[in-house]
N, C-alpha and C positions, 0 to 999 in steps of 0.2 A: 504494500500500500504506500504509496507517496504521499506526503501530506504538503500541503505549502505554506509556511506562513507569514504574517504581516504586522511590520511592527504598526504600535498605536499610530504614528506621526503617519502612516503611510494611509490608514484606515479613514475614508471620509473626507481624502486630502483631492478635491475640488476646486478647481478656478470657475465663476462665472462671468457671462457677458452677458448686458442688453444691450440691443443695436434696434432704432427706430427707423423704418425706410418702407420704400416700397412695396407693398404686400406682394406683388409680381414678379418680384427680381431673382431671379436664379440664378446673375452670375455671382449678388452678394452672398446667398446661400453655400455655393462651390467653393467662393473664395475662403468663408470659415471655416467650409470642411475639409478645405485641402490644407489648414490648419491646427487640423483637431481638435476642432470642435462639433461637439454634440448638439444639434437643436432638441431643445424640450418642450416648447410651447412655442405659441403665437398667437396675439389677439389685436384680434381686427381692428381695425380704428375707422375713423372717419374716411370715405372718399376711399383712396386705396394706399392709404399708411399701414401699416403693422408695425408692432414690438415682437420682437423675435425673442427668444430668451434661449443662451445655448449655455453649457458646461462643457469642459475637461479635466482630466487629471492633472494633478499640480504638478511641473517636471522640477 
């Protein structure tokens, strides 16, 4: 059995971002994700704004 484990500092260790733009835009999407970042949410705003909400892991 292999087991792996993780120290506390490592456990829960998160970066997040909000970014306000476009609700349409995929290249600012691509561009987060080719950064590693995780989208978690979005909520629609007026017209076609969104707040995007992403996370990654702390490096």
């Amino acid at each position: 059995m292999k087991v792996r484990s993780q120290t506390q500092a490592q456990v829960g260790a998160w970066e997040y971002l909000v970014v306000t733009g476009d609700a349409e835009s995929t290249e600012m999407l691509a561009e987060h994700g080719a950064q590693g970042w995780e989208l978690v949410s979005v909520v629609r705003e007026f017209g076609t704004r969104a707040t995007f909400y992403f996370k990654r892991r702390r490096m």
